[in-house]
LUMVEX-214236 format. One record per residue (C-alpha): residue in one letter; z, y, x. Coordinates in pm, 1 decimal, padded with zeros to 6 digits, always signed. Each point is the difference from the previous one (the first is absolute). Layout:
BEGIN
REC | a | Z | Y | X $
...
This chain:
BEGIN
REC | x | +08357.4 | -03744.8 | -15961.4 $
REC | x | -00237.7 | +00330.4 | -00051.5 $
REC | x | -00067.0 | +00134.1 | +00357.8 $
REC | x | +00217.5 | +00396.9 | +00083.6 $
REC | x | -00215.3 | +00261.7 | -00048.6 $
REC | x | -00028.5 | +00185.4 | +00331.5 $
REC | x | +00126.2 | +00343.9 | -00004.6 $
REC | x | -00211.5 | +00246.2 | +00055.1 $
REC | x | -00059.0 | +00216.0 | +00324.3 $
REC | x | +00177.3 | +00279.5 | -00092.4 $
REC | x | +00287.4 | -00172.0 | -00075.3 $
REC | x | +00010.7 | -00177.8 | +00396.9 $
REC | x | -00000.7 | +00338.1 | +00136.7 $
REC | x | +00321.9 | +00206.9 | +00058.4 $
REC | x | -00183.8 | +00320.1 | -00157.1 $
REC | x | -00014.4 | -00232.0 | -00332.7 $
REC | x | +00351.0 | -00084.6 | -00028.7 $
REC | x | +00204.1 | +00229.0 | -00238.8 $
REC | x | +00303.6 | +00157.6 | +00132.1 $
REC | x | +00230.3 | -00283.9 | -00088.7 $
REC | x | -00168.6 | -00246.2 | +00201.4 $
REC | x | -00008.0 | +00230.7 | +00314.8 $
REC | x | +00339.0 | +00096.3 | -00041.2 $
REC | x | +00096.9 | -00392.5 | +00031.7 $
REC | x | -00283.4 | -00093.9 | +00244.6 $
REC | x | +00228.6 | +00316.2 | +00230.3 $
REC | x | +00358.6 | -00140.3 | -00096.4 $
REC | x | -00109.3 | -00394.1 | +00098.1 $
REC | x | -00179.7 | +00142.2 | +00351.4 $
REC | x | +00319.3 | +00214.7 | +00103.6 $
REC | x | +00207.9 | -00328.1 | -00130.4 $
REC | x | -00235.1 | -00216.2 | +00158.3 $
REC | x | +00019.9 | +00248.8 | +00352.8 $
REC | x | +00391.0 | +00014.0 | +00003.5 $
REC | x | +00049.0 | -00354.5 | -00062.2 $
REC | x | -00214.2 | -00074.5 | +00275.2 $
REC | x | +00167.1 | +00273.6 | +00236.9 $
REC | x | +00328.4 | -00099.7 | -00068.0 $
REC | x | -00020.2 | -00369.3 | +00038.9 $
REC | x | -00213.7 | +00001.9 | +00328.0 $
REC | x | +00303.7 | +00259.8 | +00139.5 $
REC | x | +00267.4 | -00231.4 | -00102.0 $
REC | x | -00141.7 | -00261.1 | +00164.6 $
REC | x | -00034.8 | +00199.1 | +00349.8 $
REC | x | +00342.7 | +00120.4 | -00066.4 $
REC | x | +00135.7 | -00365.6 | -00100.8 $
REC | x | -00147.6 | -00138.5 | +00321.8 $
REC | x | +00073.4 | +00293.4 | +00219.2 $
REC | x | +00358.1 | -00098.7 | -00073.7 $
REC | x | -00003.6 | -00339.8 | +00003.9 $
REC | x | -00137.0 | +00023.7 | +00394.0 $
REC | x | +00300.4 | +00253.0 | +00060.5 $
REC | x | +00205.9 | -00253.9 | -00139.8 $
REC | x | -00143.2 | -00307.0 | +00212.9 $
REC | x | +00001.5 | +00210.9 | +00298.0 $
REC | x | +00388.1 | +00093.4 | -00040.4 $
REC | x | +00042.5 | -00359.0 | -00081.6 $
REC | x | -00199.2 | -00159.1 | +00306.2 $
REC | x | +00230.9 | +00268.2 | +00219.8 $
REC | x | +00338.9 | -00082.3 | -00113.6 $
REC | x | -00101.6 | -00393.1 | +00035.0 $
REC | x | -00132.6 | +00060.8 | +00337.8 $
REC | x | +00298.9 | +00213.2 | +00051.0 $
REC | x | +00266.3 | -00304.3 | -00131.4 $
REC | x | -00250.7 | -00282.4 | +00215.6 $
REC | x | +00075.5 | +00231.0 | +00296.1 $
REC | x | +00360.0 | +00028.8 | -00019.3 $
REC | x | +00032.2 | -00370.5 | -00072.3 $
REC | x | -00247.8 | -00061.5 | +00384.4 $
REC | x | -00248.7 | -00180.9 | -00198.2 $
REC | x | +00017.7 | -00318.8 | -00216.8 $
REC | x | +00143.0 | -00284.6 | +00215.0 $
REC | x | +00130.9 | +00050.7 | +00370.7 $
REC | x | -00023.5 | -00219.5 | +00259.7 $
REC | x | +00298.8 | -00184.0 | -00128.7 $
REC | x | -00104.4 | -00050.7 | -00339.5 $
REC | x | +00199.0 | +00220.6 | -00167.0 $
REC | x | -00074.2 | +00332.3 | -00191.4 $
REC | x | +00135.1 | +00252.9 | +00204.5 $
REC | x | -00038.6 | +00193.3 | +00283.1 $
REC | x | -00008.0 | -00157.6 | +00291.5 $
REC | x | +00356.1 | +00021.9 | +00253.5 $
REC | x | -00118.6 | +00276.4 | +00254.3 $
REC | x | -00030.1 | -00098.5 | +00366.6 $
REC | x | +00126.2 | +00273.7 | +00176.7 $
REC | x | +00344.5 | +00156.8 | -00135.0 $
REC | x | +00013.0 | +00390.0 | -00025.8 $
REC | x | +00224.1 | +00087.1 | +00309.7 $
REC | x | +00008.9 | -00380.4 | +00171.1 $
REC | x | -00263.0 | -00065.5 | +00308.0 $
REC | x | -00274.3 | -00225.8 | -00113.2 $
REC | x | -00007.2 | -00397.7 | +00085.0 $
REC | x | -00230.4 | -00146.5 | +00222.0 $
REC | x | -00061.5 | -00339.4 | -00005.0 $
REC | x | -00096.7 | -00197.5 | +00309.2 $
């Protein structure tokens, strides 16, 4: 293998570069910039709605667990539990 000649100093620097090669070095910077912007704002979009969507979620399952009075009762079954007091009937004491 013969070593790469090195390019001269000229040729490193931006005022060296014909037109051609600034023209693309522009075009793959704004690519580069865009692609960049757009993917780190569809991730912060992406998980902006994915915690909407676990907050509705958690809600409506909190909502369902509180309808239902919890897991298990006191009886063991899934339910809610028989109310102790009727609407409209005095309450029961027990002695």
């Amino acid at each position: 293998m013969t070593p790469r000649p090195h390019l001269p100093a000229v040729a490193r620097r931006p005022s060296g570069w014909t037109l051609r090669t600034k023209l693309l070095a522009a075009v793959l910077a704004l690519f580069t910039v865009v692609t960049l912007a757009t993917s780190a704002l569809t991730v912060l979009e992406t998980r902006r709605y994915l915690d909407s969507q676990l907050t509705q979620d958690l809600q409506n399952a909190l909502g369902r667990a509180g309808d239902r009075g919890g897991v298990f009762d006191d009886d063991g079954t899934d339910g809610p539990p028989a109310p102790a007091v009727l609407p409209g009937l005095p309450a029961r004491t027990t002695s």
